[in-house]
C-alpha positions in Angstrom: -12.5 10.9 5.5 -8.9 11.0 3.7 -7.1 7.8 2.3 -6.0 4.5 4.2 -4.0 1.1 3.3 -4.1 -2.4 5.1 -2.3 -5.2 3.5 -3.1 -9.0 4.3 -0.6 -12.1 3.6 -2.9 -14.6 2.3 0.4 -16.6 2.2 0.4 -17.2 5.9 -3.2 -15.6 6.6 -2.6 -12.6 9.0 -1.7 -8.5 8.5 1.3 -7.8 6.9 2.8 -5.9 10.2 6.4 -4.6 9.1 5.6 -4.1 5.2 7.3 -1.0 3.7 5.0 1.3 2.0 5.8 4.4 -0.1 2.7 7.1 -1.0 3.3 9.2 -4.0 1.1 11.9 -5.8 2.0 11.5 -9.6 1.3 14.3 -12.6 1.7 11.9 -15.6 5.2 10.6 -15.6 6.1 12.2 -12.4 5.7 11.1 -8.9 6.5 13.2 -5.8 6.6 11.2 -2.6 4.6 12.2 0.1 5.5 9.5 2.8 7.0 6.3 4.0 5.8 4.4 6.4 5.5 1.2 8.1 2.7 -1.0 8.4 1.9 -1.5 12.0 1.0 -4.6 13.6 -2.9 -4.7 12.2 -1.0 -4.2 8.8 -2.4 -0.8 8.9 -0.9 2.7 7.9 -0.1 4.0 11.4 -1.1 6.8 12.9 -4.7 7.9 11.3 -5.0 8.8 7.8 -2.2 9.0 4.8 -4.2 12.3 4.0 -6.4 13.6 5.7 -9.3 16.3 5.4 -6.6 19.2 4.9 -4.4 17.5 2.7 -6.4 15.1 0.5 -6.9 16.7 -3.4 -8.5 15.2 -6.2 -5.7 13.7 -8.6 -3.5 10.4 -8.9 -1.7 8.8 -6.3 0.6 5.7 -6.4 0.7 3.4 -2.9 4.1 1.2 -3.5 4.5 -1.9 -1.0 7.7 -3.7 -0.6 6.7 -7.2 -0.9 10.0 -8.7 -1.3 11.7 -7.4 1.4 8.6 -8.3 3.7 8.7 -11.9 2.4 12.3 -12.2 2.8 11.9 -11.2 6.9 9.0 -13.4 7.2 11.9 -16.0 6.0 10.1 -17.3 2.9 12.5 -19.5 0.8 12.3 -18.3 -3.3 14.0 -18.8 -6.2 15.6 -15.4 -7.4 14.6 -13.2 -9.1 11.3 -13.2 -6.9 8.2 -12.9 -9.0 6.8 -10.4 -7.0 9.2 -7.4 -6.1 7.5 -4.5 -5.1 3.6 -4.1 -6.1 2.6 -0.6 -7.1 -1.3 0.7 -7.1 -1.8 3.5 -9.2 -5.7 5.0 -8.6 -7.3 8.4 -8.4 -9.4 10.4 -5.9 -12.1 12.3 -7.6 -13.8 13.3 -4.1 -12.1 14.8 -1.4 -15.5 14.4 0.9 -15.7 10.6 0.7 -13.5 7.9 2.0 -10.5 6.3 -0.1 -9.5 2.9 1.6 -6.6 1.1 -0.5 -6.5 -2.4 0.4 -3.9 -5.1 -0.9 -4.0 -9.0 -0.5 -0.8 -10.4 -1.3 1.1 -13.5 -1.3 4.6 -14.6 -3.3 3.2 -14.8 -6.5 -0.4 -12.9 -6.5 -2.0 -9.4 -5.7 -5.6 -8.2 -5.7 -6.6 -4.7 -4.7 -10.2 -3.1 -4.9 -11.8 0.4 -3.4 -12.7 -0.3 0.5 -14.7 1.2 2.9 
């Protein structure tokens, strides 16, 4: 069980492997990071689960992605300010026993997210 991320660039059709991502558990206004972490060459979180059984809670969490900085490596030529900067997914676990898989497609100028499996 616990949580997971992968992120695909429907720009150039593969797994984002490099994007910065930040995980946060928020209280209202607050957020209190958790971890950084670098998408690995699937465009997966490395190294298992973000949380796992022990450390998953019901509440809000916040996944934050660094799009602009990942399109910039890939070298992909924008006019400034970028229209996409960093994309942030705000969602809640209500079940610690189930699965939470966070998945982003991305490109320059779009986003879509849903609940995975």
């Amino acid at each position: 069980m616990g949580l997971s991320t992968h992120v695909l660039d429907t720009m150039h059709g593969c797994p984002a492997a490099g994007m910065a991502v930040a995980l946060y558990r928020t209280e209202g206004d607050q957020a209190t990071l958790i971890k950084r972490f670098t998408l690995n060459a699937d465009g997966r979180n490395p190294e298992g689960p973000l949380l796992d059984n022990d450390s998953i809670r019901v509440g809000t969490y916040r996944l934050v992605f660094d799009v602009k900085a990942y399109f910039d490596a890939r070298g992909v030529a924008l006019p400034e300010p970028r229209f996409l900067d960093r994309v942030t997914l705000d969602f809640g676990i209500a079940h610690t026993d189930q699965h939470y898989h966070v998945p982003l497609l991305v490109s320059p100028w779009s986003h879509s997210t849903y609940r995975g499996s």
